[in-house]
TIKOLDO-88912 format. One line per field, with one value per residue: x negated, y negated, z negated of N, C-alpha, C, CB in turn; chain; residue in three letters. Coordinates in steps of 0.05 Angstrom, whole numbers, plus 5000, padded with zeros to 4 digits. Atoms other than C-alpha are relative to their C-alpha. Glycine has a CB too. Layout:
N
n.px	X / ...
n.py	Y / ...
n.pz	Z / ...
ca.px	X / ...
ca.py	Y / ...
ca.pz	Z / ...
c.px	X / ...
c.py	Y / ...
c.pz	Z / ...
cb.px	X / ...
cb.py	Y / ...
cb.pz	Z / ...
cadena	A / ...
residuo	ala / ...
END
This chain:
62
n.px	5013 / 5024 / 5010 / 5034 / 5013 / 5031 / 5012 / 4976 / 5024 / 4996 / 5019 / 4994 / 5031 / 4985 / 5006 / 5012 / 4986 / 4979 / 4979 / 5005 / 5015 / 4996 / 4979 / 5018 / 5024 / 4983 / 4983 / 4976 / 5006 / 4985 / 4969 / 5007 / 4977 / 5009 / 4988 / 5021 / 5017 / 4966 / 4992 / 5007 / 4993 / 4976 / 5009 / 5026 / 4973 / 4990 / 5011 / 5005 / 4980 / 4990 / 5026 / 4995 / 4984 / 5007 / 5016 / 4988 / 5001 / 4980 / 5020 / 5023 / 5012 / 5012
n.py	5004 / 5013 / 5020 / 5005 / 5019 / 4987 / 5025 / 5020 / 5006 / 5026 / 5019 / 5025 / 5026 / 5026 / 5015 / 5024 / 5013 / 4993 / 4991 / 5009 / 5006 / 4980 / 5019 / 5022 / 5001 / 4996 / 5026 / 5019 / 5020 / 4995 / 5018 / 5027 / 5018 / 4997 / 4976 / 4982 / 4981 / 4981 / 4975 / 4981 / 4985 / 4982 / 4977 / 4984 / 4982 / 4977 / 4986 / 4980 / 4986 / 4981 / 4988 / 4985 / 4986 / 4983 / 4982 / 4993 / 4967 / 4995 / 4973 / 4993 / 5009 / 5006
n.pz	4975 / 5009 / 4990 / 5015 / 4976 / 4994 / 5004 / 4998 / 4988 / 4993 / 4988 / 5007 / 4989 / 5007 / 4983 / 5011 / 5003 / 5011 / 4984 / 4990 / 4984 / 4971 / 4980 / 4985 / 4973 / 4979 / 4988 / 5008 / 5018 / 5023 / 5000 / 5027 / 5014 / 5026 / 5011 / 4981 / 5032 / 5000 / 4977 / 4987 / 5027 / 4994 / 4977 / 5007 / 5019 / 4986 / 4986 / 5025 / 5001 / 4984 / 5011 / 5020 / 4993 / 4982 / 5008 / 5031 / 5009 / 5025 / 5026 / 4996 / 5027 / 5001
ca.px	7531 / 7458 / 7420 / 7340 / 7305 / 7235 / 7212 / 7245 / 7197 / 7213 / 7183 / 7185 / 7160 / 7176 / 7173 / 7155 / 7211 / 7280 / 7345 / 7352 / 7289 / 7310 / 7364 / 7316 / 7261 / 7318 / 7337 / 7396 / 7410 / 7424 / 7500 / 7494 / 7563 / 7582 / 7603 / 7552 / 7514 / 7588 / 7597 / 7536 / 7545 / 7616 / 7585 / 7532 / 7585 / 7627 / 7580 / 7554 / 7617 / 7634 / 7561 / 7576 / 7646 / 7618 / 7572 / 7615 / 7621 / 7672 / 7639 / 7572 / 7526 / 7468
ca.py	2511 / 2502 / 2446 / 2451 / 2390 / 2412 / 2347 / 2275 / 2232 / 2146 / 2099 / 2024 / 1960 / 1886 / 1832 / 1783 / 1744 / 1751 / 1771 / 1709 / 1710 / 1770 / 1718 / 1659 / 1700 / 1724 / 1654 / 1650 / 1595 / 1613 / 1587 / 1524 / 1506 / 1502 / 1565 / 1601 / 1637 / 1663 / 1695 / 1731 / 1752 / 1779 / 1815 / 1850 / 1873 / 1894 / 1931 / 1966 / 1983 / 2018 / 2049 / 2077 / 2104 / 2139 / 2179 / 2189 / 2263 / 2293 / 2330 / 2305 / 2296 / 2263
ca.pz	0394 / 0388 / 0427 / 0443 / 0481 / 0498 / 0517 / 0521 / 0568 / 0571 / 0608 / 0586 / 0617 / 0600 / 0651 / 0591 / 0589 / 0558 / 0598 / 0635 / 0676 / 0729 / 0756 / 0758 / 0793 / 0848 / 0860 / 0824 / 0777 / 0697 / 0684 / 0639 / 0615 / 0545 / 0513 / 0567 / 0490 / 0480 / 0539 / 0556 / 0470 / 0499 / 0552 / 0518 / 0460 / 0514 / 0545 / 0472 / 0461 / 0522 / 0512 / 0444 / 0475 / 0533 / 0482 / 0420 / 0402 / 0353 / 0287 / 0305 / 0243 / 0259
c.px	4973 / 4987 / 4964 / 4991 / 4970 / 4978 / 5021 / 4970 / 5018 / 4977 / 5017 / 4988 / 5026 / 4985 / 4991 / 5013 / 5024 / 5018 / 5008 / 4982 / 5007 / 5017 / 4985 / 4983 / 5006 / 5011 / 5025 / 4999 / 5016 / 5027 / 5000 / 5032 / 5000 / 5019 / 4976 / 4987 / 5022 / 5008 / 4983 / 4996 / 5029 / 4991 / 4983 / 5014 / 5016 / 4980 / 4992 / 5016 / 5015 / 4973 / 5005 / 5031 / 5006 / 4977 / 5007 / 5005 / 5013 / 4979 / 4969 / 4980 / 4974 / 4981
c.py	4987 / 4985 / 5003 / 4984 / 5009 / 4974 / 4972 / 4977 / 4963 / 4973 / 4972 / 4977 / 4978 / 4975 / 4973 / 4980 / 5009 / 5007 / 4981 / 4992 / 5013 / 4982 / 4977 / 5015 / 5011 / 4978 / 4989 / 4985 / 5018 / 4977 / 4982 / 4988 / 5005 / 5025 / 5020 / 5030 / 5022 / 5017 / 5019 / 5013 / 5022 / 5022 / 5015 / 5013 / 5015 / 5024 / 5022 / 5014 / 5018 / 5029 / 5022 / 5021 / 5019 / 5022 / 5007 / 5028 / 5003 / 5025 / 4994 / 4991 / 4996 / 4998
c.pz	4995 / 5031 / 5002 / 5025 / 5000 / 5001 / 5001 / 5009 / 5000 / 5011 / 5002 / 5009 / 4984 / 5021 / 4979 / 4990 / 4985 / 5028 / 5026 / 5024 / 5026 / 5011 / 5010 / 5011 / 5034 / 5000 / 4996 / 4971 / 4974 / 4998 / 4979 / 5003 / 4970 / 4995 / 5017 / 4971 / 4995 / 5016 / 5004 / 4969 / 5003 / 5005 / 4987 / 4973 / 5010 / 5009 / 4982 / 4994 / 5015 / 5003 / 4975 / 5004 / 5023 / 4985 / 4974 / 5002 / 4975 / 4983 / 5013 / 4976 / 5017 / 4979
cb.px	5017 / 4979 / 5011 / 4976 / 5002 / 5000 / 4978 / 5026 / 4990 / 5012 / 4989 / 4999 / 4988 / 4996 / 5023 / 4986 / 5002 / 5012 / 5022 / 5004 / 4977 / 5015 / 5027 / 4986 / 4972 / 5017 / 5004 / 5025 / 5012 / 4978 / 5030 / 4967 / 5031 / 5004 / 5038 / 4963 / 4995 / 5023 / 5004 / 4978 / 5006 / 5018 / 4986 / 4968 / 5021 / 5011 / 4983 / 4995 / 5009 / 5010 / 4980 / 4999 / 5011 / 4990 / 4976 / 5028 / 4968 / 5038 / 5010 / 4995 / 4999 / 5008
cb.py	4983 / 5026 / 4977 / 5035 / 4964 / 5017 / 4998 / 4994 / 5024 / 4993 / 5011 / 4999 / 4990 / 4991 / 4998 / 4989 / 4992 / 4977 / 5003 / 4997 / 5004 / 5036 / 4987 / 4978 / 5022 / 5021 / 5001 / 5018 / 4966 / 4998 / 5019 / 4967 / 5008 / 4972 / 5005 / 4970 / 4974 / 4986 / 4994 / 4996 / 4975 / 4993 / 4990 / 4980 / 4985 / 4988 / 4988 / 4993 / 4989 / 4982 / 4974 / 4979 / 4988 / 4983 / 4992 / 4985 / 5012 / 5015 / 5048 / 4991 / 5023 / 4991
cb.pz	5020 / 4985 / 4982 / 4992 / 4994 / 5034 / 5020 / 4964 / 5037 / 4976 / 5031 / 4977 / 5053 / 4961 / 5022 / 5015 / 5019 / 4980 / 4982 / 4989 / 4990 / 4999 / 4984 / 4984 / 4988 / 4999 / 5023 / 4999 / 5011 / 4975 / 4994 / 5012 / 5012 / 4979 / 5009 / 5014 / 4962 / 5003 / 5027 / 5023 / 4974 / 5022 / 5026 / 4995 / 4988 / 5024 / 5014 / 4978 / 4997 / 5033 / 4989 / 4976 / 4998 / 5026 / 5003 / 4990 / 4996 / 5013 / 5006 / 5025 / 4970 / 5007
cadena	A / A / A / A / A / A / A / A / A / A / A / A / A / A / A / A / A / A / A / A / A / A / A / A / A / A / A / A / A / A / A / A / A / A / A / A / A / A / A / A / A / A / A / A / A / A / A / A / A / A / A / A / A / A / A / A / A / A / A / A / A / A
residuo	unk / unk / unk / unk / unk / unk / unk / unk / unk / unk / unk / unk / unk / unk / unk / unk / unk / unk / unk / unk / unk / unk / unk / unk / unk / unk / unk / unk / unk / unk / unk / unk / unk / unk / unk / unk / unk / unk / unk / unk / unk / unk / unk / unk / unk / unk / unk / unk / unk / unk / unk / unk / unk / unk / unk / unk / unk / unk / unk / unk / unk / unk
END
């Protein structure tokens, strides 16, 4: 089965800050307990991981 992309178009911005800021500039407060680094490291593993298993492909050589 052959594959042909013609173009592949992305559009990138950065508000400047890290991940944290979109919650402080909507008024909500970042979660300050201890372990807080741990969790949102969970979350963002989880999330790669369900990422890389919603786009895995059998026999695909890269």
């Amino acid at each position: 089965m052959a594959v042909h992309v013609g173009e592949v178009h992305t559009d990138l911005s950065s508000n400047g800050a890290g991940g944290g800021a979109a919650a402080a500039s909507s008024g909500e407060q970042a979660p300050t307990y201890p372990g807080v680094n741990e969790d949102r490291w969970s979350a963002a593993e989880r999330r790669v991981t369900e990422l890389r298993r919603r786009v895995r492909a059998e026999d695909f050589d890269d």
